[in-house]
C-alpha positions, 0 to 999 in steps of 0.5 A: 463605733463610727462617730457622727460628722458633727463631731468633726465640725471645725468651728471657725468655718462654721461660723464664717458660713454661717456669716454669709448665711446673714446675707441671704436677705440683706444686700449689705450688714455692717460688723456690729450687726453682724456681731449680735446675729451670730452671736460672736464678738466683734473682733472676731467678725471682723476678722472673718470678713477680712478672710472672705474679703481676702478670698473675694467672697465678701467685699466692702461698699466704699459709700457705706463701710457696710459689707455685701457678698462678693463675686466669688459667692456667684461663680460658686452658684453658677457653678453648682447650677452647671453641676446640677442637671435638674437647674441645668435643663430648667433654665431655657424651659423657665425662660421660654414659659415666662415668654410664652404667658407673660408672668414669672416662672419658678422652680422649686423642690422640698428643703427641711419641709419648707419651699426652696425657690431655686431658679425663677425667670421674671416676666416682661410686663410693668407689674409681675412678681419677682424672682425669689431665688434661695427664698424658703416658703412654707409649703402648706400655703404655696402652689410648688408646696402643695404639689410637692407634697401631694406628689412626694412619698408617703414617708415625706407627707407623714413627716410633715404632718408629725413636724409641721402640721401636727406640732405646731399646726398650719398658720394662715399667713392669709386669711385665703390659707387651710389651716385645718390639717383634715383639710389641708392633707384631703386637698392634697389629694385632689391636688394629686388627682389633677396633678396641679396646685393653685395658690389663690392669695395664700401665701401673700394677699395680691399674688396667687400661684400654679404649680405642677410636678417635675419627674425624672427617669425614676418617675420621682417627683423632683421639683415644681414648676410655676407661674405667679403673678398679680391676683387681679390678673390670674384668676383661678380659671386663669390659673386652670386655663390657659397657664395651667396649659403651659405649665402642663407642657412645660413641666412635662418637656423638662420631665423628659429631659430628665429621662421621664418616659410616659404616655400623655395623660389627656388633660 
């Protein structure tokens, strides 16, 4: 009998990467706090920073004795970028679409159920939102879930109503959020429907959200694309209008990059 690979799991590295995990919300930690995050001694701590300082993962600010990531954390992220067709071909089509409509563009796929931000491009005005790369998001809430979700398998979307929807139910970060699961999967079909998923002050009061689905060759859905800014200024007939416009146009160049061959829908 083949055993499972956790079987296999060497301790000491796991806890070193659950280490640079702490980091994914922090810019810096000192020793002590890392020590009750993990849940481990302080000496031990110590000296798994003093490996990744070593290696050039961690380093240690000089104003603070606190610790940061180190620059080999980001030559390892461009180099999974490079590696990974999908963020490869993004990145010019994230740039341009945050040019064209003057707001932040975002990639995204599904990670354990949740929104993973993979890639962003900020907009040039004076007030956008930000990039939130690496950030998780629930999907129930957000554009780039909703469509995620509405154009995945049925498999994922029965996944997440066993684990999420109906273990522990919908909370409403917002008062704007669906929290009632009949509704929730009956707007993923309208969201199916129009292939587009709006975010009106959802996931966060003052921000609201468009997203539309990414396909490869396979006619998969394998990411979201979307443009988030202030609510003041995207309107939901903003949203459906102009941006939805350029998203549709955007997502679709990216789908045939990735090998996507289907005729235009009208819109």
């Amino acid at each position: 009998m083949k055993r499972p690979k956790s079987d296999y799991v060497i301790q000491t590295v796991s806890n070193a990467l659950r280490l640079l995990e702490s980091f994914r919300d922090d810019e810096e930690l000192g020793v002590t706090e890392l020590a009750k995050r993990l849940d481990l001694h302080k000496n031990n701590v110590f000296r798994l920073l003093a490996t990744l300082e070593e290696r050039g993962y961690i380093e240690q600010c000089g104003k603070t004795d606190r610790y940061r990531l180190g620059p080999r954390c980001l030559e390892l992220g461009r180099a999974f970028a490079k590696t990974r067709s999908l963020l490869r071909h993004a990145r010019p089509i994230l740039g341009s679409l945050a040019v064209e409509v003057g707001e932040t563009a975002h990639l995204a796929n599904l990670q354990d159920l949740e929104v993973l931000h993979l890639d962003s491009e900020a907009g040039q005005g004076l007030v956008v939102a930000g990039e939130r790369i690496g950030m998780r998001l629930p999907a129930h809430c957000t554009a780039l879930g909703k469509v995620l979700l509405a154009h995945g398998t049925a498999d994922l979307r029965e996944r997440f109503d066993r684990s999420i929807a109906r273990a522990g139910g919908l909370p409403g970060r917002t008062p704007h959020a669906i929290t009632d699961r009949d509704k929730f999967f009956e707007h993923l079909r309208s969201v199916a429907n129009e292939e587009l998923a709006v975010d009106l002050e959802e996931c966060e009061l003052g921000l609201s959200c468009v997203a539309v689905p990414v396909f490869d060759a396979s006619g998969r859905c394998v990411a979201g694309l979307s443009v988030s800014g202030p609510a003041v200024r995207l309107t939901e007939a903003v949203l459906r209008g102009k941006l939805a416009a350029s998203l549709h146009a955007a997502a679709g160049e990216l789908s045939r990059r990735l090998g996507q061959v289907r005729e235009d829908r009208a819109r």
